[in-house]
N, C-alpha and C positions, 0 to 999 in steps of 0.2 A: 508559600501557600499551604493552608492547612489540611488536613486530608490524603494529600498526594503522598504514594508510597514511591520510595528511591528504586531504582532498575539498578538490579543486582547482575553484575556479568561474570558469568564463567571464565574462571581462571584457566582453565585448561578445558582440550576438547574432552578429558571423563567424567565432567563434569555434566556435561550434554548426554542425551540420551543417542543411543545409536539410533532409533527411527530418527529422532530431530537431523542427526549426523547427517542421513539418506537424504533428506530433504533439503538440504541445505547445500550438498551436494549437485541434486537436480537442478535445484535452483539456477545455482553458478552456471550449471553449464547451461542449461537456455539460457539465461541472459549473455553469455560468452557467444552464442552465435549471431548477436547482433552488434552492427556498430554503432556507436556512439549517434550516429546525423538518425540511423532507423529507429531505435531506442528514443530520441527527443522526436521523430516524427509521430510514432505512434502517441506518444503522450501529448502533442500538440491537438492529432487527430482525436481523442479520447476527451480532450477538455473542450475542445468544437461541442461536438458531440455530446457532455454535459451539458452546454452553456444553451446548447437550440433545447433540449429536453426542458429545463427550466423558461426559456422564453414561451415555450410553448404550452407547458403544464402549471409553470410556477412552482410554488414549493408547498402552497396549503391547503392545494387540491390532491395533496399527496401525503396530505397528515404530517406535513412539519411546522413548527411554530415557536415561536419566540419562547425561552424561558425566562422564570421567573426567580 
């Protein structure tokens, strides 16, 4: 595909910026305090939850629309 720029990965963590470091950090550990079944429930729960917001609003009474 033309356009598409490659996703370049850090070869080492000094390559990351120490904020980036902290946050990535954070990250892990909330996610570590949940398990695997509450992690897939909340994303179950969360696509519910999309799925009524669009039955209910749709998608072009919200300014989205087909491109071209």
């Amino acid at each position: 595909m033309a356009g598409k720029k490659a996703i370049i990965y850090p070869r080492s963590l000094k390559e990351i910026s120490l904020r980036r470091r902290r946050q990535l950090a954070e990250d892990l550990l909330w996610f570590s305090k949940y398990s695997p079944v509450e992690r897939l429930e909340y994303v179950d729960r969360e696509w519910e939850q999309t799925q009524r917001f669009i039955e209910t609003f749709g998608f072009r009474k919200h300014g989205t629309r087909e491109r071209n």
